[in-house]
C-alpha positions in Angstrom: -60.8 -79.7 24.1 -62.1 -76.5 22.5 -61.6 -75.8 18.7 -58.8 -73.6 19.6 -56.8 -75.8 21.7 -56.9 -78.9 19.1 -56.1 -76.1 16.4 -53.0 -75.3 18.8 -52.0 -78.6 19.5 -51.9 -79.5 15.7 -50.0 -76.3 14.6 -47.2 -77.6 17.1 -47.3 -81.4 16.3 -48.4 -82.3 20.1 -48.9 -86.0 19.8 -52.6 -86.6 19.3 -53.5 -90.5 20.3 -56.3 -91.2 22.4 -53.7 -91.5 25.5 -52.0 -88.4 24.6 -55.0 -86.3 24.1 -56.8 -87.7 27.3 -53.6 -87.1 29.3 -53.2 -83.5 27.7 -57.1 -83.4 28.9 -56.2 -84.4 32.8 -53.7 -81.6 33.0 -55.3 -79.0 31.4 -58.7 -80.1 33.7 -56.9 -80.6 37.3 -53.7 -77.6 37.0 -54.1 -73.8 37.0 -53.0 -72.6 33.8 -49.3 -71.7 34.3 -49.3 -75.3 35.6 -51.0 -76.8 32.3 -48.6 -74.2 30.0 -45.3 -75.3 31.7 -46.2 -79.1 30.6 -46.5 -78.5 27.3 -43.9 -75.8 27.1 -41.8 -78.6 28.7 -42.6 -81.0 26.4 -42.1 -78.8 22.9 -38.9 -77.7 24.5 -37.6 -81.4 25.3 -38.0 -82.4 21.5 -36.6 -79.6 20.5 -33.6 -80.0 22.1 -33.3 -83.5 21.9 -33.3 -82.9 18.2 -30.7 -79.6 18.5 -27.9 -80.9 21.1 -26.1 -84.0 22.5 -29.1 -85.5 24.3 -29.7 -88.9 23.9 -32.7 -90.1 21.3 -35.9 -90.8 22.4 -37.6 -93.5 20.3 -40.8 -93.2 21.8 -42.4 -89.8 21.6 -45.8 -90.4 22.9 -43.6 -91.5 26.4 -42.0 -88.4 26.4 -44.9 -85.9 25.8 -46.6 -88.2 28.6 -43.9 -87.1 30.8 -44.1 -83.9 30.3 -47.8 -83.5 30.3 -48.0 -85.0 33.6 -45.0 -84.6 35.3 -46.5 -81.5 37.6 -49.9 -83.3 38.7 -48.4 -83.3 41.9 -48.5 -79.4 41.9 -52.2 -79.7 41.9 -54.9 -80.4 44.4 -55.7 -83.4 42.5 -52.5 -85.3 43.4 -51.8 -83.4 46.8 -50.8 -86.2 49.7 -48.6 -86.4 52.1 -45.6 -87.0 49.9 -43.2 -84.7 47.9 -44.6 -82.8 45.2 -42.6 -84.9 42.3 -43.7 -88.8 43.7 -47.7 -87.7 44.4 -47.3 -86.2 40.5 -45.9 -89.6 39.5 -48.0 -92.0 41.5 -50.9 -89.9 40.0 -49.6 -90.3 36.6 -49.1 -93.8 37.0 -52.9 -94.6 38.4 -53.8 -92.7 35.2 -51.8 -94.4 32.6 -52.8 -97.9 34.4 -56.6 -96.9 34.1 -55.9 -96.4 30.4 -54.3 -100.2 30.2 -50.4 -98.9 29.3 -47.9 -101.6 29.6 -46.5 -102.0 32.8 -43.0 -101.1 31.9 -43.9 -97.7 30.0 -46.0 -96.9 33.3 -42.8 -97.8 35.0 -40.8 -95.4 32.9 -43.2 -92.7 33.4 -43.3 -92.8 36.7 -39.3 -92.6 37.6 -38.5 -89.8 35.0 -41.9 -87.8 36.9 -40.5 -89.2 40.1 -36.9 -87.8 39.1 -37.6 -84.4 37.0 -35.9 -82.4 39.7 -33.1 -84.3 40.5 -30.0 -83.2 38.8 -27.0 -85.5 38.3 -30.3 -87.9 38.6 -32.7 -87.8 35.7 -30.0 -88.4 33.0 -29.1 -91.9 34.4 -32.6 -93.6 34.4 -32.9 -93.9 30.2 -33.6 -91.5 27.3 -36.9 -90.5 28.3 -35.8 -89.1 32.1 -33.1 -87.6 30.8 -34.7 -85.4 28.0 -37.8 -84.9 29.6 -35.9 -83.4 32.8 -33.9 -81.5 30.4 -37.2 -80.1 28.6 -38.6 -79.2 32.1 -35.2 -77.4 33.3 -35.1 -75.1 30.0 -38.9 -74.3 30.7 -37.9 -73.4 34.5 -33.9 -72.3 34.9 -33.1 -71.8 30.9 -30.8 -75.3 30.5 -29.5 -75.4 27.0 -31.9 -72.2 26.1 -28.9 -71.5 23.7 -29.8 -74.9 21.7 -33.8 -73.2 21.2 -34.3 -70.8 18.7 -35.8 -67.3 19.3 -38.6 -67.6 16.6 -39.7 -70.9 18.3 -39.1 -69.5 22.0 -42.0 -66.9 20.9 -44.0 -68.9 19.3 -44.0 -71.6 21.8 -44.7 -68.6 24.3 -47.4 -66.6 22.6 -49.2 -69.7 22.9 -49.0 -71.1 25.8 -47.7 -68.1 28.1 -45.2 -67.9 31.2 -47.6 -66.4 33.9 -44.5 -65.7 35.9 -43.9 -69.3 35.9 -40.8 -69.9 37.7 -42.5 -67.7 41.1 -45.5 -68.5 40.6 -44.7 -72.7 41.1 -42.5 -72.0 43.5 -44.9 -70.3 45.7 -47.5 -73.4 45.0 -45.4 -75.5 46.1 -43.8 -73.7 49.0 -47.6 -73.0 50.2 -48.2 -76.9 49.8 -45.0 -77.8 52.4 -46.2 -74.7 54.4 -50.1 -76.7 55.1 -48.3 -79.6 55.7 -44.6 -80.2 56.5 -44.4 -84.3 55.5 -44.2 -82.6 51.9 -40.7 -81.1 52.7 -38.2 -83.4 54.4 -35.2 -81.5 55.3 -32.9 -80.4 52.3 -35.0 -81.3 49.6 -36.1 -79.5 46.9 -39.6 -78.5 48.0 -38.0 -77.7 51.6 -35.6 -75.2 50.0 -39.2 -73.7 48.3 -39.9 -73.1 51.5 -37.1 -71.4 52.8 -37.1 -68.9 50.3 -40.9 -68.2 50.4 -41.5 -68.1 54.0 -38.0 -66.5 55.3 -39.0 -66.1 58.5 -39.6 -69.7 59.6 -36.4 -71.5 60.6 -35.4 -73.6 58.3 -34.0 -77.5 59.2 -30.1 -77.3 58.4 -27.7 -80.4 58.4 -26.8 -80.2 61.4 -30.1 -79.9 63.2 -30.4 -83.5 61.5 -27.7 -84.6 62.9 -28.1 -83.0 66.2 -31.4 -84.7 66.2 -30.1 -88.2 66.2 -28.7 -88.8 69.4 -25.5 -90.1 69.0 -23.4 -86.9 70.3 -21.5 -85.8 67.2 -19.8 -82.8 67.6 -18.9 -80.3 64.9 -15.6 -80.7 63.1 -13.8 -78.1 61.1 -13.1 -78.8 57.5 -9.4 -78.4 58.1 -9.2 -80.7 60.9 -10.7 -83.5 58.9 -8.6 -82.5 55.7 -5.1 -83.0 57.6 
């Protein structure tokens, strides 16, 4: 870490234990930098509003900013397999926090809320940490409970670590990632819908080419028919 950055990190009260600070180290080394600013945006935005609004209470904020920190590894070359995007980014934070002797059940906890960041209706059921880490991550992507984060803090949380267009810019990462190799995107998941809307012109597996696919003859059905 550079003068600057550990300057940074105090100024906002980033956790700074030997875990935290090598983690914080591993993103900042593997992701391109509107990769690494997202994670901490992410993070500074999940205390925040787990402080501000009815989100449960984390008691363990070194977990949390782990999360956070790590949670997009999987956006990154480092962590690229042949899985989806959010289980290579939590089997790769998991290796890392298993090399640094965490307890098996904070690895544990880590690895479902990373696993589970962009699963709506989801994240919120698997404990305090998933649930406030996927709401930090939202507000950083789609704005959730922005209205709960103050404009001063917005600012300053920006000025430091700064957007780069980060909404697009991800999403074309990780489209580009399913595009090289299509085991990344099953059908009608998140990174398939990436995708869609970043390569248009590719036909895109619906429903009912799934179940087409299957073999067992099922014909469509109007709504109205099955409602009566």
């Amino acid at each position: 870490m550079t003068t600057s950055d550990q300057a940074t990190a105090a100024e906002f009260g980033l956790p700074d234990s030997p875990l935290a600070v090598a983690a914080r180290e591993l993103a900042r080394d593997v992701s391109p930098g509107f990769v690494y600013h997202h994670a901490i945006r992410s993070y500074l935005f999940a205390r925040e509003l787990s402080a501000a609004s009815a989100l449960p209470a984390v008691d363990d904020d070194e977990l949390l900013f782990l999360v956070c920190v790590l949670h997009d590894l999987g956006a990154t070359e480092f962590a690229n397999t042949d899985q989806r995007f959010e289980v290579d980014g939590a089997d790769a934070a998991a290796r890392f926090l298993r090399e640094h002797d965490v307890d098996p059940a904070r690895v544990e906890i880590v690895w479902t809320a990373i696993a589970l960041h962009t699963s709506v209706g989801l994240a919120d059921r698997f404990g305090p940490v998933a649930a406030v880490a996927h709401v930090g991550i939202s507000a950083d992507i789609v704005g959730a409970l922005r209205q709960h984060l103050s404009e001063p803090f917005t600012n300053r949380v920006h000025a430091a670590w700064p957007r780069h267009d980060l909404g697009y810019a991800l999403g074309a990462v990780l489209a580009e990632q399913a595009h090289r190799n299509p085991a990344k995107a099953p059908p009608m998941t998140f990174p398939a819908h990436l995708h869609q809307v970043m390569y248009p012109s590719e036909p895109a597996v619906t429903w009912f080419d799934v179940v087409a696919a299957a073999g067992w003859g099922d014909e469509p059905v109007a709504v109205r028919d099955i409602a009566s």
